[in-house]
C-alpha atoms as a printed R data frame, in Angstrom:
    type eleno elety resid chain resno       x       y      z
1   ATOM     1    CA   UNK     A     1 154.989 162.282 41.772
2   ATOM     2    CA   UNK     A     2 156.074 159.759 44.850
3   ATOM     3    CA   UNK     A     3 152.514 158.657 44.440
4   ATOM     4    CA   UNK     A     4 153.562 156.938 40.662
5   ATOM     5    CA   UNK     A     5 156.559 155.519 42.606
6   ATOM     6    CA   UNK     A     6 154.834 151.795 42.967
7   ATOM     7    CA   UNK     A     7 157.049 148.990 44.731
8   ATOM     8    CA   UNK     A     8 157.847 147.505 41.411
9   ATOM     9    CA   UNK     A     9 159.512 151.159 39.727
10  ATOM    10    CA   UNK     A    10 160.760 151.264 43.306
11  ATOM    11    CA   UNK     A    11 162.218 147.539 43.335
12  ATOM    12    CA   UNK     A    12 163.591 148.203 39.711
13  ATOM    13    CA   UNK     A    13 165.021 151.525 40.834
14  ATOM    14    CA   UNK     A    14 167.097 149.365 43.387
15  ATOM    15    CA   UNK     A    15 168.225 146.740 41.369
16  ATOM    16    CA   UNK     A    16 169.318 148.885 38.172
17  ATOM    17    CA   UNK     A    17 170.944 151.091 40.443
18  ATOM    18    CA   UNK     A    18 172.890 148.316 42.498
19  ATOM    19    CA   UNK     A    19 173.703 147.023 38.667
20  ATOM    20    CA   UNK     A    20 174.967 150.391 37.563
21  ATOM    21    CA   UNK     A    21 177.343 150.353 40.183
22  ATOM    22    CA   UNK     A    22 178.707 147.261 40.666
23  ATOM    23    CA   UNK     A    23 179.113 146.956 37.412
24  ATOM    24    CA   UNK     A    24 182.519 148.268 36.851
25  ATOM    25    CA   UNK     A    25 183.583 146.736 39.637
26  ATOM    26    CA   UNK     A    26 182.984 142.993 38.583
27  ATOM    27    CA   UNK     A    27 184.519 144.339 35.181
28  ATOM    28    CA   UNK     A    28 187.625 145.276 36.426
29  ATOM    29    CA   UNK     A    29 188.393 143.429 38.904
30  ATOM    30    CA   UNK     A    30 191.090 140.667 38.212
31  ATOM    31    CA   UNK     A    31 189.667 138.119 36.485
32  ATOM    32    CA   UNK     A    32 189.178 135.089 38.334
33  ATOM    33    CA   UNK     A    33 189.823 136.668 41.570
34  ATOM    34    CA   UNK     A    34 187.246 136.300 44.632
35  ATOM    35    CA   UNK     A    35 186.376 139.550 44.601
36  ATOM    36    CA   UNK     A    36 185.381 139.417 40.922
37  ATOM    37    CA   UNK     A    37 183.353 136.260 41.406
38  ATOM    38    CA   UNK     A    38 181.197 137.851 44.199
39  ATOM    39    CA   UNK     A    39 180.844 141.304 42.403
40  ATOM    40    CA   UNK     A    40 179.660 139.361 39.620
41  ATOM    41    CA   UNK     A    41 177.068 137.130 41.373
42  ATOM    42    CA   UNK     A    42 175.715 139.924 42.959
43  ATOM    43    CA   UNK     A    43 175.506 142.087 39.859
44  ATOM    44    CA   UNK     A    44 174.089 139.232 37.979
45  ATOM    45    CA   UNK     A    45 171.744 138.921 40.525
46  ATOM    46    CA   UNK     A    46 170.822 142.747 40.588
47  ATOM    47    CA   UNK     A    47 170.394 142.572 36.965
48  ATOM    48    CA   UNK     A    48 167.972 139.661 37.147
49  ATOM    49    CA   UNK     A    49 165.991 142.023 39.833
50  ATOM    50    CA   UNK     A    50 165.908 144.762 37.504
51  ATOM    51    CA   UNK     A    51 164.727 143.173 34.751
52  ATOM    52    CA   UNK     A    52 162.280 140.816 36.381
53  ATOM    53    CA   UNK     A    53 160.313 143.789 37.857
54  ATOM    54    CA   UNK     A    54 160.892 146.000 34.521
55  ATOM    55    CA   UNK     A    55 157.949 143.300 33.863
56  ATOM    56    CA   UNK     A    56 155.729 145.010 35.975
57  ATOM    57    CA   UNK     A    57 156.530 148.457 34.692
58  ATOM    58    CA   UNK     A    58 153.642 149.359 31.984
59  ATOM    59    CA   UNK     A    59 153.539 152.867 30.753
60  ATOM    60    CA   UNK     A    60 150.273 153.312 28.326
61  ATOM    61    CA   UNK     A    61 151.254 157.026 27.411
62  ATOM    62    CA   UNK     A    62 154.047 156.333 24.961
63  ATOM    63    CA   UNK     A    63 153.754 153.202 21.898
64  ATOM    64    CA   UNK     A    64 152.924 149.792 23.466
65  ATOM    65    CA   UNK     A    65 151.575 146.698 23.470
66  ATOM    66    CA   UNK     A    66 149.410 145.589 26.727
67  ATOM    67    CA   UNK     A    67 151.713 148.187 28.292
68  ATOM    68    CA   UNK     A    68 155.106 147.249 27.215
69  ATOM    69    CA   UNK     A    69 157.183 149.904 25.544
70  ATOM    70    CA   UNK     A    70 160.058 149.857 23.419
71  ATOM    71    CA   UNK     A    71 162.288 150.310 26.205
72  ATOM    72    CA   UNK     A    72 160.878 146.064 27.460
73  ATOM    73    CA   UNK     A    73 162.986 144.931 24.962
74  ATOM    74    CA   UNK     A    74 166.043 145.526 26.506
75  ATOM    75    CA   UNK     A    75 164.690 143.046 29.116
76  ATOM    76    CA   UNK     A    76 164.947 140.395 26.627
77  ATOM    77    CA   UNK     A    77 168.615 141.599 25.931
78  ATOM    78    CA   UNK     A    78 169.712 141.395 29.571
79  ATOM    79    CA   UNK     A    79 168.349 137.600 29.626
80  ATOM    80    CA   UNK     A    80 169.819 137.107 26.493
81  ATOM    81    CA   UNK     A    81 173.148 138.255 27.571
82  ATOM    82    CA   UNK     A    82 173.075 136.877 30.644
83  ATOM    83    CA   UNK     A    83 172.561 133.868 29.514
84  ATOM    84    CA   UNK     A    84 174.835 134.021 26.844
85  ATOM    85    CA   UNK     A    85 177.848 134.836 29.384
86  ATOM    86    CA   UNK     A    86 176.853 132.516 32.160
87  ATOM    87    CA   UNK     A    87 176.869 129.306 29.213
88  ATOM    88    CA   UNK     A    88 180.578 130.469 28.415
89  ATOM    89    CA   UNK     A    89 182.320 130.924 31.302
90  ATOM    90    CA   UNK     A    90 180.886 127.616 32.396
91  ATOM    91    CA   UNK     A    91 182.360 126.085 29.208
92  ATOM    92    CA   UNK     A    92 185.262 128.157 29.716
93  ATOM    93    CA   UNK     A    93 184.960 130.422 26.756
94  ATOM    94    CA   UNK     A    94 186.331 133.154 28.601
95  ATOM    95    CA   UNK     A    95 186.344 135.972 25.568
96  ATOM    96    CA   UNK     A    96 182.822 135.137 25.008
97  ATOM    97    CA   UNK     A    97 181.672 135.465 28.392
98  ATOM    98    CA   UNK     A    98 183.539 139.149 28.704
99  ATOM    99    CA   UNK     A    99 182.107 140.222 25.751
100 ATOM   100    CA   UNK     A   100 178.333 139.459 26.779
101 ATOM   101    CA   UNK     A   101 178.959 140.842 30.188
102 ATOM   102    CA   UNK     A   102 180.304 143.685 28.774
103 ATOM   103    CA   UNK     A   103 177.537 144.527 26.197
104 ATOM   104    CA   UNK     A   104 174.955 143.624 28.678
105 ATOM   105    CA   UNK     A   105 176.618 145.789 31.138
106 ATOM   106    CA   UNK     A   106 176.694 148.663 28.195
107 ATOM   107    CA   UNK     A   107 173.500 147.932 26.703
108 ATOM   108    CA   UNK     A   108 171.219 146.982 29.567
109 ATOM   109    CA   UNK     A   109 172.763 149.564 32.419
110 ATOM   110    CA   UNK     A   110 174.557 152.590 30.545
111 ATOM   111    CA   UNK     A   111 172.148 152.351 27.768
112 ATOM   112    CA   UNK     A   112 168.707 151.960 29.449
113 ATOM   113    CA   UNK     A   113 169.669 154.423 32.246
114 ATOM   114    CA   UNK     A   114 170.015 157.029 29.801
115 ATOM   115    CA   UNK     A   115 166.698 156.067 28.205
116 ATOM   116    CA   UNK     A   116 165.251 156.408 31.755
117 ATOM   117    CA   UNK     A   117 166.433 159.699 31.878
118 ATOM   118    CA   UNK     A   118 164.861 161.180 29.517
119 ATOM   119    CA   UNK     A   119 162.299 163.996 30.309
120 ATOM   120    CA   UNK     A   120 159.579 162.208 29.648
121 ATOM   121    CA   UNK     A   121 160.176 159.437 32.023
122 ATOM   122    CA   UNK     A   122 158.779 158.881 35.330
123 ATOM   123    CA   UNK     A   123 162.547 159.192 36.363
124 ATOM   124    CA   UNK     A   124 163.612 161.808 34.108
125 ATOM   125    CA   UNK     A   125 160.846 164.115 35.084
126 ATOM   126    CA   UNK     A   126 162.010 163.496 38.478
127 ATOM   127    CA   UNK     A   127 165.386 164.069 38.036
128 ATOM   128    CA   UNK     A   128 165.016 167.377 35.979
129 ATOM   129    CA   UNK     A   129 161.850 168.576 37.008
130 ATOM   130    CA   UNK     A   130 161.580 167.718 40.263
131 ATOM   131    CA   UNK     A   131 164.876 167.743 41.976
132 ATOM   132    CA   UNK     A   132 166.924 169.957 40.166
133 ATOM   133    CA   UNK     A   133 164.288 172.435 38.605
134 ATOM   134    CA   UNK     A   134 165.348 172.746 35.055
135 ATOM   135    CA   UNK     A   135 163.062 171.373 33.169
């Protein structure tokens, strides 16, 4: 199985991981503050990793086209909602820019990790076959 771990699922491993965590930490930090300015650079940046090399992720086993799954399209949604909330905090639309960050944070992190998990997948297979033997 580390053989199927290629530097891209390895890069994107990094990135969504770095995402999931600093995540809540740009979110709840006080708005504004220094600290929530740099945790949300970095996870902005860390999201742009992750879905950047999700491009060069192809699974042929499962519905695709030229390799991309179901599961790609939450790529667009992380630009999409990136983009979205960098646009309105720079025109100082501040509930606009929460809520994008927040449904990109719940959509493309919290939502796509638990798609990832799944049994099936390269990383669910390790998870519960691999490391902790149940399935």
């Amino acid at each position: 199985m580390a053989s199927t771990l290629t530097p891209a699922i390895t890069i994107h491993i990094a990135m969504a991981g770095t995402a999931l965590l600093l995540g809540p930490l740009a979110l709840t930090l006080r708005k504004g503050s220094r600290g929530h300015r740099a945790a949300g650079y970095a996870w902005v940046t860390a999201m742009l990793g992750a879905a950047l090399s999700a491009l060069f992720i192809r699974d042929h086993g499962m519905a695709n086209i030229a390799g991309y799954t179901p599961i790609h399209l939450l790529v667009l949604a992380t630009f999409a909602g990136l983009a979205r909330a960098i646009y309105a905090i720079v025109h100082r639309q501040i509930a606009v820019h929460r809520k994008a960050m927040w449904g990109t944070y719940l959509g493309a992190c919290v939502t796509a990790g638990a798609l990832a998990l799944l049994p099936g997948r390269l990383l669910g297979q390790l998870l519960w076959s691999q490391w902790l033997g149940w399935v």
